[in-house]
C-alpha positions as CSV (number, residue, x, y, z in Angstrom):
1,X,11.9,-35.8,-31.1
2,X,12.8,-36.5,-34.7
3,X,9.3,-37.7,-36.8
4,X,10.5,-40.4,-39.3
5,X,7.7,-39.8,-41.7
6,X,8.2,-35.9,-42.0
7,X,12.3,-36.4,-42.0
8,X,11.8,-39.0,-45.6
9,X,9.6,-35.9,-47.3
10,X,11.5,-33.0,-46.2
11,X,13.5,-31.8,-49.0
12,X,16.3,-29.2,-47.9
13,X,17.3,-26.8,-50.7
14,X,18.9,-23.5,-51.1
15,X,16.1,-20.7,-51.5
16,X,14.9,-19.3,-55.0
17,X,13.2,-16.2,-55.5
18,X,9.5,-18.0,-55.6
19,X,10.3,-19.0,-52.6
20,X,10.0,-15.3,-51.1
21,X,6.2,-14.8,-50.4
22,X,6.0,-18.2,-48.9
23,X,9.1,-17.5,-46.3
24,X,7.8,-14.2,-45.3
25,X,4.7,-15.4,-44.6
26,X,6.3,-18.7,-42.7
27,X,8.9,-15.8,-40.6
28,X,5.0,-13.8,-39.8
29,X,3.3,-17.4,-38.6
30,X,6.7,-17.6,-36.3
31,X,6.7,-14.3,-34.8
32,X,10.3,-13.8,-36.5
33,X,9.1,-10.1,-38.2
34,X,10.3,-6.8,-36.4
35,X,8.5,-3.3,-38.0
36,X,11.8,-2.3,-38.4
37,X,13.0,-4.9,-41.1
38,X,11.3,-5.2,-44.2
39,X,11.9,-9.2,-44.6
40,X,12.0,-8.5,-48.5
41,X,14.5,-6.8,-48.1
42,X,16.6,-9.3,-45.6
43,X,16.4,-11.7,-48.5
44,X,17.5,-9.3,-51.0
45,X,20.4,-8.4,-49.1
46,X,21.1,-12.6,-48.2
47,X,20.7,-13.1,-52.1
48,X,23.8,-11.0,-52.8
49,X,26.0,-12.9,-49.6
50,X,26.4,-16.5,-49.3
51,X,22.8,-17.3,-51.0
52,X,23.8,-21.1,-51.1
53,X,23.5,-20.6,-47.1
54,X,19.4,-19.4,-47.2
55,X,18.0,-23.1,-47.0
56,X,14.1,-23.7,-46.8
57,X,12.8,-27.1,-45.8
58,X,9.7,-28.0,-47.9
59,X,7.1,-31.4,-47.8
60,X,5.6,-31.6,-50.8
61,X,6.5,-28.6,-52.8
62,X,5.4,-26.2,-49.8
63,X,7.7,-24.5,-47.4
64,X,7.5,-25.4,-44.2
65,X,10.7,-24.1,-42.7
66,X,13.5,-22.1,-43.7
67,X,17.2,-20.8,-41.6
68,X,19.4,-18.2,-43.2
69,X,23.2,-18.9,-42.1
70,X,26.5,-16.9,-43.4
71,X,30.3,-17.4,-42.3
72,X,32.8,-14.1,-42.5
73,X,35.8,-15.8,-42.2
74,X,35.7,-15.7,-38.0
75,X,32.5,-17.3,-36.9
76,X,29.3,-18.5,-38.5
77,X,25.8,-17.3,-37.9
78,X,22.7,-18.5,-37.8
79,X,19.4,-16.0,-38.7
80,X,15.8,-16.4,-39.3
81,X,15.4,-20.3,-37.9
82,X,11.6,-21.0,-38.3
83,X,8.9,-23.9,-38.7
84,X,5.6,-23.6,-39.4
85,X,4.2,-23.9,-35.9
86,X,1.8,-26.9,-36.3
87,X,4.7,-28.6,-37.7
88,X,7.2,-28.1,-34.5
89,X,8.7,-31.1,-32.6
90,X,8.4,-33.6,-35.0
91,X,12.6,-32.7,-35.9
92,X,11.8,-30.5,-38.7
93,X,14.1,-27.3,-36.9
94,X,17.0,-29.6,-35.7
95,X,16.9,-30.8,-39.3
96,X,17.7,-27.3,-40.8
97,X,20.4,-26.1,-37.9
98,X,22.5,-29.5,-38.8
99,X,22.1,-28.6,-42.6
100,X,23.2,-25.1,-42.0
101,X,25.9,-26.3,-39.2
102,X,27.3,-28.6,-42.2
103,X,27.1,-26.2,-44.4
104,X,29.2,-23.8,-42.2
105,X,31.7,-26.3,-41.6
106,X,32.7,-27.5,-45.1
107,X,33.6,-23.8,-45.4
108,X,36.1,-24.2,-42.1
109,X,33.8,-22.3,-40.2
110,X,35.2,-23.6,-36.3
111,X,31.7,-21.9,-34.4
112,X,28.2,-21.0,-35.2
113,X,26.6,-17.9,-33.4
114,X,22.7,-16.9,-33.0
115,X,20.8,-14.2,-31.2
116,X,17.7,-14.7,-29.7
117,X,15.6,-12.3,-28.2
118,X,16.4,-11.8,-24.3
119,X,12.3,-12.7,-23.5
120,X,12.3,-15.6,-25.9
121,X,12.9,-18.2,-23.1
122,X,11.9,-21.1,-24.9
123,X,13.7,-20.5,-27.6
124,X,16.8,-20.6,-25.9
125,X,16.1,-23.7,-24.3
126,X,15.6,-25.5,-27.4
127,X,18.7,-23.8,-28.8
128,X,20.3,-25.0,-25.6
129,X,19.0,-28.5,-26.5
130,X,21.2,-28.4,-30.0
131,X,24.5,-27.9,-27.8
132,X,24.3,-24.5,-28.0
133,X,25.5,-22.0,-25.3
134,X,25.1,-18.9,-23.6
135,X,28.0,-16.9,-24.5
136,X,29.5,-14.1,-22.5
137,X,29.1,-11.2,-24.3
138,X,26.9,-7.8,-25.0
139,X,25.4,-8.3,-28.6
140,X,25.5,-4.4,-29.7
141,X,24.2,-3.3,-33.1
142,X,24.2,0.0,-35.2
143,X,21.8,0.2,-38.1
144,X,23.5,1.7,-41.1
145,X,20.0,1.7,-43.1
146,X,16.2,2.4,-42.3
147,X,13.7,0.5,-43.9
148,X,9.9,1.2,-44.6
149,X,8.8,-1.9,-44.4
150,X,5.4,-2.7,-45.8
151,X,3.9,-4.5,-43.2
């Protein structure tokens, strides 16, 4: 359900660095943090790659959601959706994916990849509910650096 009143304040805008506190605590309200991360770190590392594609949603000055996205030439991905829980279904998500799907798109980007967390069933519902699908594949990783992460 898409909330008229929220969608005429939201304001959609690439991150700045003042924005970094406000995110990290937006990714902890959202269950998005891993001790394995450091998210300071994450945006660091998005800062120096594609920044213009680390959006955050604000209503009146504060951030209320955020979605990293980055294209390398084969497929775009998607990172890091979240929305301040009390502010969920009223179209404030659906409003960053099709900023960031635009986004990807004016760069020729022909599909848009996420990962979601195998137990993280409603997720991938609602994922399922922007046209997204369940590809066939093994998502395999290798971790080239450690962080200490604060938290």
């Amino acid at each position: 359900m898409t909330d008229p009143e929220y969608m005429a304040r939201l304001l959609i805008r690439p991150f700045a660095e003042p924005d970094a506190d406000a995110v990290v605590a937006l990714w902890e309200q959202c269950g998005l943090l891993r001790p394995w991360n450091d998210p300071y770190k994450d945006i660091a590392r998005k800062l120096m790659v594609q920044r213009e594609l680390f959006l955050v949603g604000t209503l009146e000055g504060r951030v209320v959601a955020a979605v990293m996205a980055g294209y390398e030439g084969h497929r775009g991905w998607v990172n890091y959706l979240a929305v301040e829980p009390e502010l969920r279904r009223h179209g404030l998500g659906r409003a960053m994916m099709e900023e960031a799907e635009c986004r990807l798109r004016a760069l020729g980007c022909p599909k848009a990849a996420l990962q979601i967390r195998r137990d993280n069933l409603e997720v991938a519902e609602y994922y399922r509910g922007l046209g997204y699908t369940e590809d066939d594949v093994i998502s395999m990783g290798k971790r080239f650096e450690f962080d200490d992460n604060p938290g």
